[in-house]
C-alpha positions in Angstrom: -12.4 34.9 18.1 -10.9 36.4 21.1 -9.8 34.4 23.9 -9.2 34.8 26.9 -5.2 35.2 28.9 -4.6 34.0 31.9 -2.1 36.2 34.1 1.5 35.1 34.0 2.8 37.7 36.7 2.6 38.2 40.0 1.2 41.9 39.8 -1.6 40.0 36.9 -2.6 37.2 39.5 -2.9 40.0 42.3 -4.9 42.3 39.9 -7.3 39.1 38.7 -8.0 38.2 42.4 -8.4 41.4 43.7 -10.6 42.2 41.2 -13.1 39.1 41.8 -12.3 39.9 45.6 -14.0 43.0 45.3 -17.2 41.6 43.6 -17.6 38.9 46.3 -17.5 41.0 48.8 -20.1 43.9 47.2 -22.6 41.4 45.8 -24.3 39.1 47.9 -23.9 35.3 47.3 -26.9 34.6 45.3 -25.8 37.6 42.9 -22.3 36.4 42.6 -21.1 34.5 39.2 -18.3 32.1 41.2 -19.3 30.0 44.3 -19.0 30.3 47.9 -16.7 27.7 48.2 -14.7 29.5 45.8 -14.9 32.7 47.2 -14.0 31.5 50.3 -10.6 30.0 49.1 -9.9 33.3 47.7 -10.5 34.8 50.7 -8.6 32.9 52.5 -5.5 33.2 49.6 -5.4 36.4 48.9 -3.5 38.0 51.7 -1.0 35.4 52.0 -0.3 35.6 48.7 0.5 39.8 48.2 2.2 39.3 51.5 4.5 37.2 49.9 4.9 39.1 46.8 5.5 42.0 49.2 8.2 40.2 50.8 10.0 38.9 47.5 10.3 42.7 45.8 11.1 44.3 49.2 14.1 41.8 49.6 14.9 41.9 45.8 15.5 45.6 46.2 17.4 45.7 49.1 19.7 43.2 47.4 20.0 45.4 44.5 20.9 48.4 46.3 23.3 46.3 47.9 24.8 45.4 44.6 25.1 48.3 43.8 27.5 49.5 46.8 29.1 45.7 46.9 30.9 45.4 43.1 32.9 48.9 43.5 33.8 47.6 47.0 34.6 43.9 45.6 36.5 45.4 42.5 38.6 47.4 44.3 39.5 44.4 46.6 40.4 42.4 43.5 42.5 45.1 42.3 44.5 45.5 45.8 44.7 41.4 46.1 46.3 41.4 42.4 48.7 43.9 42.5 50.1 42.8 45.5 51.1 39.3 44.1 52.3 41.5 41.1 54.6 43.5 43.1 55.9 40.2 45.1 56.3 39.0 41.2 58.1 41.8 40.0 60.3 41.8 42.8 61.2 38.1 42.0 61.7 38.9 38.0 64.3 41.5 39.3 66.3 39.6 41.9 65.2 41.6 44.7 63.4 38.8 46.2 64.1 34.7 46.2 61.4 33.0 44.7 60.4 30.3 47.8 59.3 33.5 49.2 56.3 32.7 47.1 55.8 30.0 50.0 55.1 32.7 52.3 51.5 33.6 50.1 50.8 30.2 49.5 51.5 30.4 45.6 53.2 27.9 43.2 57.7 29.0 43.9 58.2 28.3 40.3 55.5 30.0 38.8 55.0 34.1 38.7 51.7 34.3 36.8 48.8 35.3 39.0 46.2 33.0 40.4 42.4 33.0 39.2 40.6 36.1 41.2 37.2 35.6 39.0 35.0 34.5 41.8 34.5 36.5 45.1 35.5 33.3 47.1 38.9 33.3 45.0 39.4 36.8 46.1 38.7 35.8 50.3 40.8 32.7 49.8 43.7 34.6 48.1 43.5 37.6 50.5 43.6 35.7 53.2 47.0 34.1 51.8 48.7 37.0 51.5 47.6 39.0 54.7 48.8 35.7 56.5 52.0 35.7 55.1 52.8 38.5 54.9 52.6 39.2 58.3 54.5 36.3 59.0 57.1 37.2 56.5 57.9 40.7 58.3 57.4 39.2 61.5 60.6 37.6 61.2 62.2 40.7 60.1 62.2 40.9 56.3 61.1 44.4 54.7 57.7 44.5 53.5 56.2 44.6 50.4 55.5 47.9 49.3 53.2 49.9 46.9 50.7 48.5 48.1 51.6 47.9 51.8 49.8 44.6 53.2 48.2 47.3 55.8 46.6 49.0 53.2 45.1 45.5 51.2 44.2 44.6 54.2 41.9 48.1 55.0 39.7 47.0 51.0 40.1 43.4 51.5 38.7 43.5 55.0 35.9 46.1 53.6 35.0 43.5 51.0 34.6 40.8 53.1 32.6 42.3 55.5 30.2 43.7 52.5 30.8 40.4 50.8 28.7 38.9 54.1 26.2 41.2 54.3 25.6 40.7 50.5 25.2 37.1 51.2 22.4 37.3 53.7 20.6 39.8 51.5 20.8 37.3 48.6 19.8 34.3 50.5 16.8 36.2 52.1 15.3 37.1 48.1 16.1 33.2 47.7 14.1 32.2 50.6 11.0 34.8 49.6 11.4 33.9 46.0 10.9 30.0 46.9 7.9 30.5 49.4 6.4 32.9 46.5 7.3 30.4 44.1 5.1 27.7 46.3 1.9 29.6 46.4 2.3 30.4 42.4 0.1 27.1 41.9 -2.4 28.2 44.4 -3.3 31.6 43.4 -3.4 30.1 39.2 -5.7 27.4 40.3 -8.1 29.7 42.9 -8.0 32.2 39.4 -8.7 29.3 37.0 -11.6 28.2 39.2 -13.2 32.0 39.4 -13.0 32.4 35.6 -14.0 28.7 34.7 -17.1 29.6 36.9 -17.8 33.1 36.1 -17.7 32.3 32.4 -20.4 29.2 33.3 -22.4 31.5 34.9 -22.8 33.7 32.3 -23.0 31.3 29.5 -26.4 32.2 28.6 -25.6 35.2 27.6 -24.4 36.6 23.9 -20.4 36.2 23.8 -19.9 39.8 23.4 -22.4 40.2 26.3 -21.2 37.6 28.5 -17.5 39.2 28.1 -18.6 42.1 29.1 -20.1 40.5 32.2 -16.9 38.3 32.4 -14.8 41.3 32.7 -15.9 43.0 35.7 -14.4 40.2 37.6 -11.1 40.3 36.1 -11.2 38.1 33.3 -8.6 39.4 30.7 -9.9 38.9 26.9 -7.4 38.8 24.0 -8.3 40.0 20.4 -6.4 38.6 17.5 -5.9 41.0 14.6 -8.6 42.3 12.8 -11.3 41.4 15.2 -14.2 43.3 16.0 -15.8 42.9 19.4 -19.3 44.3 17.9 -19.4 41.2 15.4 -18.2 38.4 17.4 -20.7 36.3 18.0 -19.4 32.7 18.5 -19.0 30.9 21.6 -16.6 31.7 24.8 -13.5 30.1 24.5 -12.0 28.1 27.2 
């Protein structure tokens, strides 16, 4: 027996009340299988709702052609931020440089491994450590690090941050459409359970395969289960 699927999308909740939508507003009331009141909730709903949905996929793509610009940007930061403590490292292993000047970037004197730069925030913490001090390092006259040069971390690391930002908002913006979408989810599957519940009251009278057929032109969606055949189903509606 089939039975019948309530949407589970966005696009499937906007499809199912646009399509009842439409038949309120060609047949009059008397003619329509859901009532008034009903209708008029939809009417009400609907545009708020595909508003909404709007709003989410427009900000979802913007933050994806974001992403898109932002990890080549943030990955090359990374790269810049590492092998700077690397050189100032390698320097160290080689007696070039004493080891407190470790003090200068904020890392551990007695330890030359390289600190964690998995998150974005460890990169902006770490960045700004070693833009600080090494400015304050050759302000007081020492040479500066070279290959890379703090000027030239500081060109990416600056880049990232100010992508890093932007990428931020953009992210917090699908958040904020995702949760007010989110809140009229319940609505919009309570306004559709209504329609169908209705509709399929309405035409109840009718033969199953005939009052599917009815059923359908306001949206309801009617799943068949293997083998079935919609010209020998003769059993009751299922709910």
């Amino acid at each position: 027996m089939p039975y019948r699927r309530l949407p589970n999308t966005d696009l499937a909740r906007l499809r199912a009340m646009k399509t009842a939508y439409s038949m309120g507003r060609e047949l009059h009331p008397t003619e329509l299988a859901f009532t008034q009141s009903t209708y008029t909730k939809l009417e009400l709903f609907i545009n708020s709702f595909e508003t909404a949905v709007q709003l989410y996929h427009d900000a979802y793509k913007r933050q994806a052609e974001s992403s898109a610009k932002y990890v080549p940007i943030a990955q090359r930061a990374r790269l810049y931020v590492s092998h700077f403590i690397q050189v100032v490292n390698m320097a160290i292993a080689r007696g070039e440089l004493k080891a407190n000047v470790r003090e200068y970037y904020n890392l551990p004197i007695d330890e030359g491994k390289l600190p964690s730069l998995t998150s974005d925030q460890e990169v902006i913490e770490w960045g700004q450590n070693i833009i600080r001090g090494e400015f304050q390092r050759t302000s007081e006259g020492r040479p500066p690090i070279m290959n890379p040069t703090i000027a030239l971390v500081k060109v990416h690391y600056e880049k990232f941050v100010d992508q890093y930002t932007r990428h931020r908002v953009l992210q917090q913006n699908t958040s904020r459409t995702r949760s007010e979408l989110d809140a009229l989810r319940e609505t919009a599957d309570q306004i559709i359970l209504s329609i169908w519940d209705e509709v399929e009251e309405h035409f109840e009278h009718l033969t199953p395969a005939d009052a599917r057929e009815r059923a359908t032109q306001y949206g309801i969606v009617y799943v068949f289960r293997k083998n079935e055949r919609r010209e020998n189903e003769r059993s009751p509606l299922v709910h």
